[in-house]
Structures are given as structure tokens and as C-alpha cells.
C-alpha positions, 0 to 999 in steps of 0.5 A: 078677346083672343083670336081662337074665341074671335075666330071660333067662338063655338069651338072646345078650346083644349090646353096641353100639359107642355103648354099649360106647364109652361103658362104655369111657370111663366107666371111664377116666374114673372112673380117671383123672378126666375130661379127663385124657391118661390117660384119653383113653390108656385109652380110646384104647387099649381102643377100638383092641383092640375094633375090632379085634376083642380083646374078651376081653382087653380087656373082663376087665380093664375089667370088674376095673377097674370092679369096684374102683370105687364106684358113687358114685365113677363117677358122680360122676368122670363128672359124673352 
């Protein structure tokens, strides 16, 4: 569970653009590895959907994705 639905489970979470872009390409880079075409696809396409207002089906299936990643793997496909 994370600490903001432990903390104030009642509370309305909102994420920013910045934030959520960055989710967004996180995990297509963690996918694909970063600098890939497919990556840049993934990301493109998933942040075509949330402009446009798809969230729900576009985060579900983010979520899964990142889900079946280790936290290791991330970050290290992600150069942290």
C-alpha cells in the first residue's frame, strides 16, 4: 500500500502532467530500454491516450507492466 492511501485513505490523489509523463516513460524505458524506437512508441502512444483524457485504459495496463518489473531492473534500465 502506499504511504499517501496509508496516511489519508479518504484523500483525492491527483497526478501532474510532469509526474505522470515521467511514470509513462519510466516504464517503457524499463521495457525496452532507454533510447529505444519502441520505447519512444510506448511512451508516445500512452501519452497520446492521457491528453486525450483514457486514462483508465491506459493506466491499467501501465500499471500491470510495471507490476512484472523489478524494482532493480527500472532503475537500473533507467539510469538511476
Amino acid at each position: 500500500m502506499e504511504m499517501a492511501q496509508l496516511m489519508f485513505p479518504d484523500a483525492v490523489q491527483i497526478l501532474d502532467w510532469f509526474h505522470l509523463s515521467e511514470r509513462v516513460h519510466e516504464t517503457a524505458t524499463a521495457i525496452y530500454r532507454q533510447g529505444t524506437a519502441q520505447a519512444s512508441q510506448l511512451t508516445q502512444a500512452r501519452l497520446g491516450e492521457l491528453w486525450k483524457s483514457q486514462s483508465s485504459q491506459t493506466l491499467v495496463p501501465l500499471r500491470e507492466m510495471r507490476k512484472q518489473l523489478r524494482p532493480s531492473a527500472v532503475a537500473k534500465r533507467c539510469g538511476h
